[in-house]
N, C-alpha and C positions, 0 to 999 in steps of 0.2 A: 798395535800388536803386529809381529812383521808375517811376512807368508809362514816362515819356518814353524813358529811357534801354533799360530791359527790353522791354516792348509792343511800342512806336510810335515808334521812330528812322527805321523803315522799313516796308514793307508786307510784308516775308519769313511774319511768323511769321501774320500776317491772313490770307494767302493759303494759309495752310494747313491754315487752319479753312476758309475760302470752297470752296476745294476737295473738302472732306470733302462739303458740302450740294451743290456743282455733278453731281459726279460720281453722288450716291444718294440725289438725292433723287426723290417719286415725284408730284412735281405738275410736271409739264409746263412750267407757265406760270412766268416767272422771276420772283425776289420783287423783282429790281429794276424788270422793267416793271409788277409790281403795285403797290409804289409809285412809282410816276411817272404811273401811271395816276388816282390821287387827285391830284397835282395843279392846280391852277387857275390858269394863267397870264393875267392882263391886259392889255391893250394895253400895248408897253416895257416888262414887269415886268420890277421888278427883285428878285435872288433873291440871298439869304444860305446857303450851307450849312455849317454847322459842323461840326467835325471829317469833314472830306470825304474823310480817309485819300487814298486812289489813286485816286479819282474813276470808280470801277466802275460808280456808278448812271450816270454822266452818259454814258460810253463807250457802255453797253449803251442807250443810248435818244438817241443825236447826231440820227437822223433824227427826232426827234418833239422836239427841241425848238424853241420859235417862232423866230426870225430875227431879233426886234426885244429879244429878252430879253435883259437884262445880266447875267450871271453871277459874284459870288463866290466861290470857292474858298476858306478857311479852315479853318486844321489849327495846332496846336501844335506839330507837329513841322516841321521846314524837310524834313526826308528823305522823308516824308508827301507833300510836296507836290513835290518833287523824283519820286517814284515818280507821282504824277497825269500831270504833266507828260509822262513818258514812253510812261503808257499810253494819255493823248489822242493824241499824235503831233503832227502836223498843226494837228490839230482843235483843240492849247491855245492857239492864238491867240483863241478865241472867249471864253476864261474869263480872270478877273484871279486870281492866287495871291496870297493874304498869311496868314501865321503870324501866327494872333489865340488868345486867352485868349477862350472862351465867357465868363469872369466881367468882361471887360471889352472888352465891343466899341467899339473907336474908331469908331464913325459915330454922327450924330445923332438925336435924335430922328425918325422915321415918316419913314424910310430905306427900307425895303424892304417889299414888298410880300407876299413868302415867305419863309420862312425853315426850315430844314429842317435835321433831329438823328437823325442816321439811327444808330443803335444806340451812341449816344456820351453820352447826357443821364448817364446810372450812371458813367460817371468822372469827372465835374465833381466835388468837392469840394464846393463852397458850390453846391449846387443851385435854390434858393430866387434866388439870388442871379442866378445864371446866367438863370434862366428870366425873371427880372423882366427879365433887359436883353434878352433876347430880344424881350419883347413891348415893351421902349421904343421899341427899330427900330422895331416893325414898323408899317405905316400903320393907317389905322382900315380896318377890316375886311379887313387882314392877316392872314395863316395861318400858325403851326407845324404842321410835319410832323414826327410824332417818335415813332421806332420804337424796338421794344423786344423783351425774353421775358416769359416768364409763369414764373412759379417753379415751375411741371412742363414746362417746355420741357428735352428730353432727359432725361425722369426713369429710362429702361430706360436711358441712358448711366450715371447715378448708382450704379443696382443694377450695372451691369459693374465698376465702380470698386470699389465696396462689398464684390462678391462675391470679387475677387481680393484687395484688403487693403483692411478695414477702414477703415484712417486715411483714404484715398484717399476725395474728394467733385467734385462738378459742378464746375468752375470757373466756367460760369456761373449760379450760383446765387446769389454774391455781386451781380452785376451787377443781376439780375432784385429781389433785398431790396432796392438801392438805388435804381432806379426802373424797375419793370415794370409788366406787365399789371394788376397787382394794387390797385398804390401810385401809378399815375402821375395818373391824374386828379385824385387827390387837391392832388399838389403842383402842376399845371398851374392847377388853378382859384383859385390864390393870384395867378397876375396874367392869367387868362383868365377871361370870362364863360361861353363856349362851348367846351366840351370833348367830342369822339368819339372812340372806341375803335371798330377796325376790325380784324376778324382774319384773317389768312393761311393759307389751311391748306396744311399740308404732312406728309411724313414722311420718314424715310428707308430705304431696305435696303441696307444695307451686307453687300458680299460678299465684301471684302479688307480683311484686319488692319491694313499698314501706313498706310495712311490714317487708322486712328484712332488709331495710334502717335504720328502726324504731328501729329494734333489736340489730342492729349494733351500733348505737347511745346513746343506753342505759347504753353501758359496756363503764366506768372509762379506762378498762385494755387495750383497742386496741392501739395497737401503732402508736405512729403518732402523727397531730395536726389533728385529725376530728371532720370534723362539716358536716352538712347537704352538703352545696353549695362543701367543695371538694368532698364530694361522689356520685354527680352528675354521673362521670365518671361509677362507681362501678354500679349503676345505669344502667346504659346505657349497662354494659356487663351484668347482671343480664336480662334483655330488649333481649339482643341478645341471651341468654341459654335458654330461654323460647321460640323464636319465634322459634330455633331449633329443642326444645325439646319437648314444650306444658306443661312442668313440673318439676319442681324443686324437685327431692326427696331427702329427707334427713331420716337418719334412728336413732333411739334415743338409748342411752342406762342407763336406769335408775330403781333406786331399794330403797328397803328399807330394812336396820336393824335391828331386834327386839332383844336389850338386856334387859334382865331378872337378878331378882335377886332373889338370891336362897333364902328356904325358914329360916327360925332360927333354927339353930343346937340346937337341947336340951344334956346336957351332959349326 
């Protein structure tokens, strides 16, 4: 079954993980006003964001965006941007929707000014590929913004997994091998000169099971036949860590990117 059809037809199972971090996390500050806070808008920028899912970052920061900025909406899913639409309200008259392929953006060359990959760059396929046309848009001294994990981001998640069955692993751990904290500069500076790595801090304490039932359930990757009724079990040990502990803590480790494009060489 491919991501599109399983993942991202729609924001259902997104929101279920989003929820897991909204509800326990212990940094105050939201990761979507921290990144929108590295932002750098230009007089009429114009702004790309790829895989924009449900349009969370944009919702949660309507009043801090400039007045003169043109906004993109792009997502491979049409239901993706069907669920944006409903969570701007009002406010999606501000933004244009179109279902675009990261590996093949229809606009021209030094098109936009930003460009932003907000936890989406690790399911592109041809990533190399993707990145280069990101930076074809983008104008000379144009910016990606492009967030990620760190392959110990939720690693006491891992151990929970590990300690009630074995087989069981991080589902995002494949994301983070594909392009995280670890590995992303590396492939950004294939078509960027200037590349920053900026880190989020955060954790979480979780004090209720079904919410990471819910999280668990979300991810296509866990191994196994799961469904709700055999994670009864899992359930039940998560039940047992909590009346021992009073608290589930889990620690994050997440970042953001900023590549840049230098400015035009004059001869």
């Amino acid at each position: 079954m491919s991501l599109l059809s399983e993942q991202y037809s729609n924001s259902k199972k997104f929101m279920a993980r989003i929820e897991l971090h909204r509800r326990f996390r212990t940094n105050p500050y939201l990761w979507t006003h921290w990144i929108f806070d590295h932002f750098k808008f230009p007089r009429n920028a114009k702004v790309l964001e790829l895989g924009s899912g449900n349009a969370l970052l944009w919702k949660s920061n309507l009043k801090r965006i400039p007045e003169d900025a043109h906004i993109l909406l792009t997502d491979f899913s049409d239901g993706m941007l069907n669920d944006a639409r409903k969570v701007l309200g009002d406010d999606s008259e501000r933004f244009e929707f179109k279902v675009m392929d990261a590996q093949e953006i229809t606009y021209p060359d030094d098109s936009f000014d930003i460009a932003i990959a907000n936890l989406m760059l690790y399911h592109v396929p041809d990533r190399d590929k993707a990145i280069s046309e990101i930076s074809r848009v983008l104008k000379p001294e144009g910016a990606l913004y492009a967030t990620t994990y760190s392959l110990n981001n939720m690693k006491e998640f891992t151990d929970l997994l590990n300690n009630y069955d074995k087989n069981l692993y991080n589902p995002i751990e494949p994301f983070a091998s594909a392009f995280g904290l670890e590995n992303g500069q590396e492939q950004l500076k294939k078509s960027f000169e200037e590349v920053e790595m900026i880190n989020y801090i955060d954790s979480l304490e979780i004090t209720e099971t079904e919410p990471i039932v819910d999280y668990v359930l979300s991810f296509s990757s866990i191994k196994g036949n799961i469904d709700r009724d055999s994670l009864e079990g899992f359930k039940d040990y998560l039940d047992d860590v909590l009346d021992k502990d009073g608290v589930i803590k889990i620690s994050k480790d997440t970042g953001m990117f900023i590549a840049k494009k230098p400015k035009i060489k004059l001869d």
